[in-house]
C-alpha positions as CSV (number, residue, x, y, z in Angstrom):
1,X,0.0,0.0,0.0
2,X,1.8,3.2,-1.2
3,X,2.2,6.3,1.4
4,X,-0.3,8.9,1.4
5,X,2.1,12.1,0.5
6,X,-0.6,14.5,2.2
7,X,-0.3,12.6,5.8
8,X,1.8,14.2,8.9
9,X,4.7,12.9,9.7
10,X,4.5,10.1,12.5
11,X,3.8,11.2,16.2
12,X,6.0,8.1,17.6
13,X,9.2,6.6,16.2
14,X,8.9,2.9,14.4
15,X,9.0,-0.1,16.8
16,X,11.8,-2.2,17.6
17,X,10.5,-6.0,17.0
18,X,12.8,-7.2,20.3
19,X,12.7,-4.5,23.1
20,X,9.5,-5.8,24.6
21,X,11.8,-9.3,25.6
22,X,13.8,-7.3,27.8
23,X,10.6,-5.2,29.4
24,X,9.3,-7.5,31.7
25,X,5.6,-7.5,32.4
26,X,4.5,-6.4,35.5
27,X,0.9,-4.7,35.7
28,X,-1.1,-6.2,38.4
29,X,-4.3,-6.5,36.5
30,X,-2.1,-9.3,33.5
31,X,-3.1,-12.0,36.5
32,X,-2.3,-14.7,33.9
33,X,1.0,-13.9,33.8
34,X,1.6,-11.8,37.4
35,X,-0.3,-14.3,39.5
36,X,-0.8,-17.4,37.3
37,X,-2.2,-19.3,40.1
38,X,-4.9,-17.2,41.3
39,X,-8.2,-17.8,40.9
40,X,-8.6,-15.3,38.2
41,X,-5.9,-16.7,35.8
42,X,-7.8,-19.6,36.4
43,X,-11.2,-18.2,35.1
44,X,-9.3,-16.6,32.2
45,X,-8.4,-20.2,31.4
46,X,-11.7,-21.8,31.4
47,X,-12.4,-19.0,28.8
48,X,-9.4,-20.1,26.6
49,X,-10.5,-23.7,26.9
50,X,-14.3,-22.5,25.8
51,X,-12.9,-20.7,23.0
52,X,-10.5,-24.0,22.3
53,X,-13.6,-26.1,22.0
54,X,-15.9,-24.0,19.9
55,X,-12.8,-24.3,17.1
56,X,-12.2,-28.4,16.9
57,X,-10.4,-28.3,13.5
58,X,-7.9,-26.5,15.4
59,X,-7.8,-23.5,12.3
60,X,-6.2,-20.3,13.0
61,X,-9.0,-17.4,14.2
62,X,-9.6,-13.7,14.5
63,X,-11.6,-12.4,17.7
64,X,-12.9,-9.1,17.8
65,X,-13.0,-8.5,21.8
66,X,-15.1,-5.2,22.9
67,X,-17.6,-3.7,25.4
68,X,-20.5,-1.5,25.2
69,X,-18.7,1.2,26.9
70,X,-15.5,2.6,27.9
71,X,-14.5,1.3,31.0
72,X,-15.4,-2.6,31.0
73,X,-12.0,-3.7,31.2
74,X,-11.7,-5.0,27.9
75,X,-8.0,-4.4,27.0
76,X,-7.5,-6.4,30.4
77,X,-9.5,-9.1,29.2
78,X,-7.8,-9.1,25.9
79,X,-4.5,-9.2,27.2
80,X,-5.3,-12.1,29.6
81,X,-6.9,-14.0,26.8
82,X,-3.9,-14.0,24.8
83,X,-1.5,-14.6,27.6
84,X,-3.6,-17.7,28.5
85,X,-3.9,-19.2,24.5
86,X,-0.4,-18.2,24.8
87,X,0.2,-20.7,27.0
88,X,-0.9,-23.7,24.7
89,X,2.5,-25.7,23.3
90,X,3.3,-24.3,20.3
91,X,1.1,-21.2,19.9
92,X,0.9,-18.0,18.2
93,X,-0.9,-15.5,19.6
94,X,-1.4,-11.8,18.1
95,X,-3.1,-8.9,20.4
96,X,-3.9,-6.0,18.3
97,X,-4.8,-2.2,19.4
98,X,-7.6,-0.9,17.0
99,X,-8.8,1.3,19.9
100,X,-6.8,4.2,18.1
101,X,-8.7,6.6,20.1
102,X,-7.8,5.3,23.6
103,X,-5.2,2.8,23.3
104,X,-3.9,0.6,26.1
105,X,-1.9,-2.6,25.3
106,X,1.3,-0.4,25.4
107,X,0.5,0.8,28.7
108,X,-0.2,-2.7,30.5
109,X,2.7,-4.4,28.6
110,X,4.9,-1.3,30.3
111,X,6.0,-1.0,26.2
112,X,6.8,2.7,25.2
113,X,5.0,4.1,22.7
114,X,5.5,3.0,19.3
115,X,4.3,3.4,15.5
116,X,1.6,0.6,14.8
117,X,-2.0,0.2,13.4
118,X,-2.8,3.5,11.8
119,X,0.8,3.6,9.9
120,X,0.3,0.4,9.2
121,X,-3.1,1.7,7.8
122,X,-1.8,4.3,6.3
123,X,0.9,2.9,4.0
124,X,3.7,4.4,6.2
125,X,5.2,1.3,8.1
126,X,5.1,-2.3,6.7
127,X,3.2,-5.0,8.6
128,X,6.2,-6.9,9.2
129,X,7.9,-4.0,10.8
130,X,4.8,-3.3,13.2
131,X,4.7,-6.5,15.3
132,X,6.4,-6.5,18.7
133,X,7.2,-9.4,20.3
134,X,6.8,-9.6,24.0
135,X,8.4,-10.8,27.0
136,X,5.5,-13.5,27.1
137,X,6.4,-16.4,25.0
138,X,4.4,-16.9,22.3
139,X,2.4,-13.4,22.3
140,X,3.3,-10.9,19.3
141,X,1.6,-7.2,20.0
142,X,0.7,-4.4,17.1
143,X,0.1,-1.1,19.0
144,X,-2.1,1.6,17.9
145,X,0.2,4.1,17.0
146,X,-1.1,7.4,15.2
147,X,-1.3,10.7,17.1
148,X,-3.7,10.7,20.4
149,X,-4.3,14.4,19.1
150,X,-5.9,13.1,15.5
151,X,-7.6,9.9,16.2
152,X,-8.8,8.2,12.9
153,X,-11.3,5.6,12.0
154,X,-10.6,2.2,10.8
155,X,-10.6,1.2,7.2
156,X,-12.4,-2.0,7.3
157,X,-11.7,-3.1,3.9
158,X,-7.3,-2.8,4.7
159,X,-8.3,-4.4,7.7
160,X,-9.8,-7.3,6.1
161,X,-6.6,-7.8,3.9
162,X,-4.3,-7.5,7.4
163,X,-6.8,-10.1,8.8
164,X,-6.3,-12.5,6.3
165,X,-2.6,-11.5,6.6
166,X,-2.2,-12.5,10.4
167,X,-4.1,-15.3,10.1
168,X,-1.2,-16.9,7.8
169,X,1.0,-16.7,10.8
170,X,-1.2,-17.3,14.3
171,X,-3.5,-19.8,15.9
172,X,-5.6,-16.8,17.1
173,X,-5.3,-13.1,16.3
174,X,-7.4,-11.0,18.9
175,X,-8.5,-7.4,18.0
176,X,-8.8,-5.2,20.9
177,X,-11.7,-2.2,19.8
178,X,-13.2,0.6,20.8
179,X,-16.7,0.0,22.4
180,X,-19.2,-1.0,20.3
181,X,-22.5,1.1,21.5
182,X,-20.2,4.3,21.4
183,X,-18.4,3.8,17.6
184,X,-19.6,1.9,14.7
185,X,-16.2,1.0,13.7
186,X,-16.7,-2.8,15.7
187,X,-20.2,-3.2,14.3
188,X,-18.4,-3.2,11.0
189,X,-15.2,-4.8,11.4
190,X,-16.4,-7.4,13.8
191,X,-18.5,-9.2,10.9
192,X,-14.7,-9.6,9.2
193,X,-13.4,-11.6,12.0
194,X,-14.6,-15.3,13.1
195,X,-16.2,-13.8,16.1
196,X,-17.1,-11.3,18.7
197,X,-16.2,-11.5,22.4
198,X,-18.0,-8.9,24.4
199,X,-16.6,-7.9,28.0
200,X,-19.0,-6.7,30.7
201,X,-18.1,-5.1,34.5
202,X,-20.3,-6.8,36.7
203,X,-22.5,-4.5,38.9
204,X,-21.3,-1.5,36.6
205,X,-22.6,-2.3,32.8
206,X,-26.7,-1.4,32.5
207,X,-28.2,-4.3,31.1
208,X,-30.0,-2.6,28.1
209,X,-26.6,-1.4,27.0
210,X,-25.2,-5.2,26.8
211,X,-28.1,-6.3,25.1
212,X,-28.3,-3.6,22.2
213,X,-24.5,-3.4,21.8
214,X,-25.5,-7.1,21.1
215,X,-28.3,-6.4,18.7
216,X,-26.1,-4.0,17.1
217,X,-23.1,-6.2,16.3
218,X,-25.5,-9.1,15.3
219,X,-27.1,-7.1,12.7
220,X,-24.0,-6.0,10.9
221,X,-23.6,-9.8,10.5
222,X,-21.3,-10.6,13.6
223,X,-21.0,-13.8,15.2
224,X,-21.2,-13.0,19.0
225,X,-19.6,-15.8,20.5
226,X,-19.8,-15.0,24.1
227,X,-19.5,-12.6,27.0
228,X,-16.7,-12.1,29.3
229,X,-18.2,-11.2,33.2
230,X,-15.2,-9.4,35.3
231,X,-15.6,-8.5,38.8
232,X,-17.5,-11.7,38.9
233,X,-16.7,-13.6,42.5
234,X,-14.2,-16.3,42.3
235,X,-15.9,-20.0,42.2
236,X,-16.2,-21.9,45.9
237,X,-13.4,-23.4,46.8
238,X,-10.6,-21.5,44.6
239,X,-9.4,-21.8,41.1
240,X,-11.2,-25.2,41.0
């Protein structure tokens, strides 16, 4: 995809595919990785294992993960998904930040900011040159990028050539978004992927709002396969 000649230069400089080994990952919230025993790394896995089981052929898949709103947690969740498939023999697990208005897979990786996504998008850096591996074996981010001054939207029909592009080289590719009930770019993109994870905050998320962000991605032709409760208690007994 050639360079648009009319673009601003790039707010952040390109990334450097190795740096995240050295940057170890320390957020308290990446329980998968921070406390892998805990109860919540545990329910993370069960989700993994759900996911697993509704893919038997074992084929590589794209999973759009959003919310209905800001605030659900759903860069956590996507994180902690991909640190969990990550932990499968042999896997190889992509997290991408299409939330180029609020990104956050930089900041919970404790990865500086880097070029990513909207270059990408915009003909300016090469998709081999945006993926960072991470100190996680087996996990492979692509940050946002762009400037947080001038958000842009998504081009859905470059990202459908990038999905088919990732899914040549990982088991699962999952696509953190903005929320759904806010922006229409997930209503669109998420019938491109192979499916939809939503994430809801228990106690915080009005129900309506789940159920129309629902309606919404359903009728644009996506395949919701799930929901993803956090701030749910931890099952009796412990990780179980």
């Amino acid at each position: 995809m050639a360079k648009d000649p009319t673009l601003p230069p790039a707010a952040f400089d390109p990334p450097q595919v190795d740096e995240g080994l050295d940057l170890p990952i320390r957020h308290e919230e990446l329980v998968v990785y921070t406390q892998p025993l805990s109860a919540p790394a545990e329910q993370y896995r069960r989700l993994r294992s759900s996911l697993v089981a509704l893919n038997p052929d074992g084929a590589p898949r794209t999973i759009l993960v959003t919310s209905a709103v800001e605030g659900e947690g759903k860069t956590v969740a996507t994180l902690n998904l991909g640190l969990a498939l990550a932990e499968r023999p042999r896997s190889r697990i992509l997290v991408v930040d299409a939330d180029l208005r609020r990104p956050g897979v930089e900041h919970y990786l404790g990865l500086p900011r880097r070029q990513g996504l909207s270059e990408v998008l915009d003909g300016q850096l090469g998709l081999d040159q945006a993926i960072r591996r991470t100190a996680a074996r087996g996990l492979d981010v692509i940050a946002a990028g762009g400037s947080p001054d001038r958000p842009r939207a998504l081009n859905v029909d470059r990202m459908r050539s990038l999905l088919h592009q990732w899914k040549q080289r990982y088991d699962y590719v999952l696509i953190d978004s903005p929320p759904a009930y806010v922006l229409t770019d997930p209503s669109v993109l998420g019938a491109a992927t192979d499916g939809i994870l939503m994430v809801v905050r228990l106690g915080t998320t009005e129900r309506h709002l789940v159920e129309e962000t629902q309606r919404l991605l359903e009728t644009t032709g996506g395949n919701v396969l799930g929901v993803c409760v956090l701030g749910a208690p931890a099952p009796r007994g412990g990780a179980g």
